[in-house]
C-alpha positions in Angstrom: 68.1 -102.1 -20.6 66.0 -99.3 -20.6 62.2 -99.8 -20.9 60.0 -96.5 -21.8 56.3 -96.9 -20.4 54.8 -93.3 -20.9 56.4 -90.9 -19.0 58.2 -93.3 -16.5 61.4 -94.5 -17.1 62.8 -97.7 -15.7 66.9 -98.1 -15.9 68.2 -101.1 -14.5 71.8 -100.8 -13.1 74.4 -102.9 -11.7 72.8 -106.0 -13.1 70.1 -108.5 -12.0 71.7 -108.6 -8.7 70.5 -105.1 -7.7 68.0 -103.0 -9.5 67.3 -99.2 -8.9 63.8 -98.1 -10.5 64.5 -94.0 -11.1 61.4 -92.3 -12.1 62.0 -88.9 -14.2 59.1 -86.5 -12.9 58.5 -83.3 -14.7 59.9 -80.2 -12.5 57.5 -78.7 -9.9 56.0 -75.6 -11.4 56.9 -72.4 -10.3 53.9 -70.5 -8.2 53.0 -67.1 -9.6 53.1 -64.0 -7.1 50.0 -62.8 -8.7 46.9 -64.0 -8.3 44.5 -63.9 -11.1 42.2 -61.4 -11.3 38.5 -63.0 -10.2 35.8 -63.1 -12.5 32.8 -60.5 -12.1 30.5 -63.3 -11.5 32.4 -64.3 -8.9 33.5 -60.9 -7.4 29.8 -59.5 -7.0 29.0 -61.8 -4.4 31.7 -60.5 -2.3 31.1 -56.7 -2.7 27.3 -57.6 -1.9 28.5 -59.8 1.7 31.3 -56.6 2.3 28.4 -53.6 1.7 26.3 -55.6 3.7 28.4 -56.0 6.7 29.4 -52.5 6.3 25.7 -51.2 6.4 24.8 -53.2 9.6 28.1 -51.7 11.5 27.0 -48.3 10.7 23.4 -48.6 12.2 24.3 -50.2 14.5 27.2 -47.4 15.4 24.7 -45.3 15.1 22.1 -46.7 17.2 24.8 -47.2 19.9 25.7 -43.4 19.8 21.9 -42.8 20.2 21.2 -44.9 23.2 24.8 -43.3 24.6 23.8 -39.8 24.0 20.3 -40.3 25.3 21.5 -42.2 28.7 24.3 -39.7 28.9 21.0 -36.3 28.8 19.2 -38.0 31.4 22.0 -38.5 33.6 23.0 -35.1 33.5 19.3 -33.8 33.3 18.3 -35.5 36.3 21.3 -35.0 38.3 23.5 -32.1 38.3 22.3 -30.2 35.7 18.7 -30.1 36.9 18.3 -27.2 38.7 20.0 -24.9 36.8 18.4 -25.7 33.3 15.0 -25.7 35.6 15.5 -22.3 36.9 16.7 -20.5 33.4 13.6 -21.6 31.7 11.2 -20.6 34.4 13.3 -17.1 34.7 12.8 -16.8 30.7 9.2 -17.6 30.6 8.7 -15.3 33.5 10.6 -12.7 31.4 8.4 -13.1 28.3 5.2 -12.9 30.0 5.9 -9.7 31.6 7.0 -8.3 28.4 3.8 -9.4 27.1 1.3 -7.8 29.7 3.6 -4.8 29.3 3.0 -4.5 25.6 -0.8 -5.6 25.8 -1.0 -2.4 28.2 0.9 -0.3 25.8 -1.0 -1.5 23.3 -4.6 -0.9 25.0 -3.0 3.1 26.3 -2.4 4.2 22.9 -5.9 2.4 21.5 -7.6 4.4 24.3 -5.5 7.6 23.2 -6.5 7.6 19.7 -10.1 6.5 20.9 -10.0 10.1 23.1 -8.1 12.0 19.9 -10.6 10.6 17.3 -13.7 11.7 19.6 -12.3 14.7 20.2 -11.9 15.2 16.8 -15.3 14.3 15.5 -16.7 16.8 18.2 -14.8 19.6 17.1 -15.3 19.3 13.1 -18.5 20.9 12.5 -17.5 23.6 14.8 -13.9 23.9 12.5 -16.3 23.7 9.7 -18.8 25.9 10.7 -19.7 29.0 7.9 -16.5 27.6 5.8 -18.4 26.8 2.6 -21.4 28.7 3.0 -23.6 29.0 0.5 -21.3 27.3 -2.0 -22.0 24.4 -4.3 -19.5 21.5 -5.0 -19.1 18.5 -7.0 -18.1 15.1 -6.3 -16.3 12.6 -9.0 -15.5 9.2 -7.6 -12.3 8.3 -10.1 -11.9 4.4 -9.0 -14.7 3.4 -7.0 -14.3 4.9 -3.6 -16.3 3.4 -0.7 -19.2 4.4 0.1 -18.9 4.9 3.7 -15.8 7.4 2.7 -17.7 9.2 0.0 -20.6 9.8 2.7 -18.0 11.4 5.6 -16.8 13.9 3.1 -20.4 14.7 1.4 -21.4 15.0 5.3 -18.4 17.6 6.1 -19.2 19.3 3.2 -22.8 19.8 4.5 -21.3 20.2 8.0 -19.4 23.4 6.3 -22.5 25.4 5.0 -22.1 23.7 1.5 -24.4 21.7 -0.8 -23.1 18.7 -3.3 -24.9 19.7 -6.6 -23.7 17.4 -8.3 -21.6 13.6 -8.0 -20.7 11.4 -10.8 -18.7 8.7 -11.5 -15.2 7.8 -14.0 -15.6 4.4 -15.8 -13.3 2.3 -17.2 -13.6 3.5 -20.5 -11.9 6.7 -19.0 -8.7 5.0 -19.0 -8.6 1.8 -20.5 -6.3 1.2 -23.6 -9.2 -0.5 -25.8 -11.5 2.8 -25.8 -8.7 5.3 -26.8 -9.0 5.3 -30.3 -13.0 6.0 -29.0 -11.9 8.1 -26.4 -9.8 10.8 -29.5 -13.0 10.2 -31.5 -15.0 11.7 -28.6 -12.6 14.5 -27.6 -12.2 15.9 -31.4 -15.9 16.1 -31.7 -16.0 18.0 -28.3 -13.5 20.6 -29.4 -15.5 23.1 -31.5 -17.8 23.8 -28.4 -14.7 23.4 -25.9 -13.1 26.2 -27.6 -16.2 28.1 -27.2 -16.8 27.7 -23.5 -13.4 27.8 -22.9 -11.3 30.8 -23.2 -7.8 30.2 -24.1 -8.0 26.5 -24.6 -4.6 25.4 -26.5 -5.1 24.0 -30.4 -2.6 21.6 -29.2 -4.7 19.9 -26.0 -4.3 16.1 -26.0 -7.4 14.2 -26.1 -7.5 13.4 -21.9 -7.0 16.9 -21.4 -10.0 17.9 -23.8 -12.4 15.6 -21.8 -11.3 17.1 -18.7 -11.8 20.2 -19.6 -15.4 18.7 -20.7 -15.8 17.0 -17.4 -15.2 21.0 -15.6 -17.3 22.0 -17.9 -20.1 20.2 -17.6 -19.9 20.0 -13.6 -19.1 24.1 -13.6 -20.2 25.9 -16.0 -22.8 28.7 -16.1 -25.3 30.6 -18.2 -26.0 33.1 -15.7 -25.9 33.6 -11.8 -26.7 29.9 -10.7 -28.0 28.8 -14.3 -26.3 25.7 -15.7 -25.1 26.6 -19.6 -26.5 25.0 -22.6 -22.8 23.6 -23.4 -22.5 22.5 -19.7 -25.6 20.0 -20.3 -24.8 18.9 -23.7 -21.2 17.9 -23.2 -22.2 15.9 -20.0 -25.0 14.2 -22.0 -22.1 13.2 -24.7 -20.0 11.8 -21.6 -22.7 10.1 -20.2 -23.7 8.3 -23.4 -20.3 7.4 -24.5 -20.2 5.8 -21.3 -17.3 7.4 -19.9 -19.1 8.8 -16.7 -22.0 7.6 -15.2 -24.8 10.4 -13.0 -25.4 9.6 -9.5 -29.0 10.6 -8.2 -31.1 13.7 -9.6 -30.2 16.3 -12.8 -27.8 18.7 -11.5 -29.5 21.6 -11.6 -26.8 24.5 -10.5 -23.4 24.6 -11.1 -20.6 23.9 -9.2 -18.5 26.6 -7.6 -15.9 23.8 -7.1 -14.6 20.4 -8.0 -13.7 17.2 -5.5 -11.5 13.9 -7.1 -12.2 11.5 -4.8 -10.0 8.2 -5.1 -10.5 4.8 -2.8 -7.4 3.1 -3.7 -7.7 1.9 0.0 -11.0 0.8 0.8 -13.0 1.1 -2.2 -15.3 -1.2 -4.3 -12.7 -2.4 -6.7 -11.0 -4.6 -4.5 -9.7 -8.1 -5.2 -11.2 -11.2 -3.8 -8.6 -11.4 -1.0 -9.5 -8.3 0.1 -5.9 -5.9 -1.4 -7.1 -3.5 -3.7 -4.5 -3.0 -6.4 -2.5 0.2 -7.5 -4.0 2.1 -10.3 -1.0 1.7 -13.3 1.1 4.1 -14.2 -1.0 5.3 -17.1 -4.3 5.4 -14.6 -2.1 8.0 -12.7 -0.7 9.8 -14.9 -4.6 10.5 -16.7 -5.5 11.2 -13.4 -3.0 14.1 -13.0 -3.7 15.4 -16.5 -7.7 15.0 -15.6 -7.3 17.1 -12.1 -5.1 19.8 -14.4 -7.4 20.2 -16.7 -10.5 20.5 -14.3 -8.3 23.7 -12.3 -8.0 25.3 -16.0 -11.9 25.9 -15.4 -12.6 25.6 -11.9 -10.8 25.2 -8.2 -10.4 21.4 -7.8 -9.0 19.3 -5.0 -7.8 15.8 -5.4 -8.3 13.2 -2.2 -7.3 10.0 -1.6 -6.2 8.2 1.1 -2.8 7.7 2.8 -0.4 7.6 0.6 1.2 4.5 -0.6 3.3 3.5 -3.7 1.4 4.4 -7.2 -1.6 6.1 -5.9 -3.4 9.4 -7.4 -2.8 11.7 -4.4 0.9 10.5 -4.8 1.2 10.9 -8.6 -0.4 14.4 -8.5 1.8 15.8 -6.2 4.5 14.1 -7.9 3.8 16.1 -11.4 5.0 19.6 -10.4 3.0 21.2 -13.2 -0.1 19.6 -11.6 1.4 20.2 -7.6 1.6 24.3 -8.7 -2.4 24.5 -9.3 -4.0 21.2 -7.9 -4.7 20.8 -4.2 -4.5 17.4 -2.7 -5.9 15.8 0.8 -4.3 12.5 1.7 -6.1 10.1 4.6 -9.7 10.8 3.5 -10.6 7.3 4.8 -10.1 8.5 8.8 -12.9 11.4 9.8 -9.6 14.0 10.3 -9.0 13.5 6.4 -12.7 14.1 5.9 -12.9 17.1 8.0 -9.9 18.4 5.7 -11.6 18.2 2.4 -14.2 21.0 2.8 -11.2 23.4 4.0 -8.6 22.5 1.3 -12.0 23.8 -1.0 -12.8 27.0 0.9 -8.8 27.4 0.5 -8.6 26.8 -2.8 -11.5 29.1 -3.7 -10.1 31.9 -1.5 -6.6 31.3 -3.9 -4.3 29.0 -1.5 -3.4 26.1 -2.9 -1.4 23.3 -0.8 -1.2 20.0 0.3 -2.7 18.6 3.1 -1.7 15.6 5.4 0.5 13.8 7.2 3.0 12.8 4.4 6.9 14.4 4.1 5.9 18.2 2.3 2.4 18.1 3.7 0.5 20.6 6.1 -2.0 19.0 8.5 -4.2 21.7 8.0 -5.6 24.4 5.5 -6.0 27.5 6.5 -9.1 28.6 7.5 -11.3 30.5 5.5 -14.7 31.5 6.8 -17.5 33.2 4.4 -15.3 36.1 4.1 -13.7 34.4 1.3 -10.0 35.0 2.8 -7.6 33.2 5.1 -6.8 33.7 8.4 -3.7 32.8 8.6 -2.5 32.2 12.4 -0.1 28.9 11.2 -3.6 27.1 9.4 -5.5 27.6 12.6 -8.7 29.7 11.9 -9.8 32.9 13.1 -13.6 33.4 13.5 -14.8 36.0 11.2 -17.9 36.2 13.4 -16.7 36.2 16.5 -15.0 38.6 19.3 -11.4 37.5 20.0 -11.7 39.2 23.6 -14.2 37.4 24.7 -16.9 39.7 25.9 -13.6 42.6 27.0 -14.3 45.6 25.9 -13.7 47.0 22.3 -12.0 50.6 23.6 -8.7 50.2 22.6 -7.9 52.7 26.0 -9.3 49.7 28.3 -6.3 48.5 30.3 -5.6 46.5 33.4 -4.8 49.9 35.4 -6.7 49.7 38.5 -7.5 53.6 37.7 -9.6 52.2 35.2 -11.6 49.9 37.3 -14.8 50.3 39.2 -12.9 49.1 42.6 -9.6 51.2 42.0 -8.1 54.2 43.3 -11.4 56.1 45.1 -11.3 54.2 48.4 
């Protein structure tokens, strides 16, 4: 008899005398080798507790290294390695503060030096100067604001060399600046009728910023008579002056100039920026200065000065334009007093004929040669003869006088 209750069954075998109760059970399921894959809400836990665990052994790795390498410097800087790290920083100190004194004394022997050079200098100009520009009368045209202190030193050499500043004007920015030079050609073609006139020679083809140079020379130079300013030379400044493109510093000129001065103060002049750097003059500024200073030398002997030269200045750009180098002399380092004392001899050169460049620049000569108010040079290598003066001294002027002793009062008779 077999009874079926659910899932058990019950056989009964052998009778009533001995029952067996066998139980069929399903089969055991076989265990999969892979496990299933965790959820993600039930991974991110995990990752957090790993990161975490991992983040605390690092600092505190760290940390441990710390402390280690810490203890492990003041073991050895206390102990072995005291003395000789001690004694190599003393022997370096000891090192750089003698090589400071030394350089501090350097420093104050070659400041003492140029003190001595500078003095000696200043003492000596007006005698360098003396009788060079005597009796001649120059003009003075500030192109970008030069300092005042700098346009005083050379005014004051030029005194110092016997001449007299007739006349000292001013450039302004309409001179230059791109807005004004439709005004500026407006200006020029009106000026070249009388130009023409005044100006033998002038070329038909002359670009406007040549044609108010050659007004500017004009105006500062030229002459009626023997030390009479010309009708033309007073009309063409009063044009300039009231279409603002030069402004009149002090009294009327009443004489003209035997000779022109540019001054430029791209180093230490009024139009500096508020920190103090004054800027280069652009390209154009430079190049209108060089074609200005030309055009001035077409009527009268001109020199350009400027200070030392840097990158884009006006002394730099005129030497730079060969047509205006051939005919234009230049002065660099008119803001030291040795620049100054240059000025008034690179004038008396340039009126005796010579022109050069003066300075301490590559292709310079420190110094003109001097002309006194023979209107020549002397020659001698730039250093000056006096025309004025006796070369021998007080010796005597027979050419037969000798060192013979026959000569003498004391030889040969005793």
């Amino acid at each position: 008899m077999v009874d079926q209750r659910g899932s058990d069954v019950l056989r009964y075998r052998g009778g009533p005398a001995r029952r067996h109760r066998v139980v069929d059970r399903p089969a055991p399921r076989r265990l999969s080798s892979r496990r299933p894959a965790p959820s993600s809400t039930d991974s991110e836990p995990a990752k957090e507790r790993l990161h975490t665990v991992i983040d605390f052994r690092y600092h505190l790795v760290s940390l441990i290294s710390v402390f280690l390498a810490l203890a492990v410097g003041i073991i050895l800087g206390a102990g072995p390695l005291q003395g000789t790290i001690g004694a190599q920083l003393t022997d370096q100190v000891d090192a750089l503060r003698t090589e400071r004194n030394d350089l501090r004394d350097s420093l104050a022997q070659a400041q003492g030096d140029a003190d001595e050079r500078l003095t000696f200098i200043e003492a000596a100009g007006p005698a360098l100067l003396e009788g060079t520009l005597l009796g001649r009368d120059v003009a003075l045209v500030d192109l970008d604001g030069v300092a005042d202190d700098v346009r005083e030193g050379v005014r004051q050499r030029i005194e110092d060399a016997g001449g007299t500043v007739v006349a000292s004007a001013e450039l302004t920015k309409a001179w230059t600046d791109d807005d004004h030079a439709g005004f500026r050609d407006t200006v020029a073609s009106g000026m070249r009728p009388r130009l023409a006139a005044a100006v033998p020679g002038l070329p038909t083809d002359a670009s406007s910023e040549a044609l108010l140079g050659t007004a500017l020379a004009v105006a500062l130079t030229h002459e009626s008579g023997a030390g009479v300013r010309s009708d033309d030379a007073t009309a063409l400044e009063q044009q300039l002056v009231q279409g603002d493109l030069i402004a009149v510093d002090g009294q009327t000129q009443d004489k003209p100039a035997d000779a022109v001065v540019l001054l430029s103060g791209a180093v230490g002049s009024k139009a500096s920026t508020s920190d103090g750097e004054t800027p280069p003059p652009a390209e154009a500024e430079v190049a209108a200065m060089s074609v200005l200073a030309t055009a001035v030398q077409g009527v009268a002997p001109v020199v350009v000065a400027g200070p030392t030269p840097t990158s884009g200045d006006v002394v730099s750009g005129v030497r730079g334009d060969s047509a205006a180098a051939e005919h234009v002399t230049t002065v660099s380092g008119v803001e030291t007093p040795t620049g100054q004392i240059v000025v008034p001899l690179a004038v008396a050169a340039q009126l005796a004929g010579t022109t050069g460049h003066y300075g301490f620049a590559d292709g310079t000569s420190p110094l003109p040669p001097i002309v006194r108010d023979t209107g020549t040079p002397t020659g001698l290598g730039g250093i000056g003869v006096p025309t004025n003066g006796d070369l021998t001294d007080g010796a005597s002027d027979d050419p037969q006088a000798s060192d013979d002793p026959q000569n003498s009062d004391d030889g040969g008779n005793d």
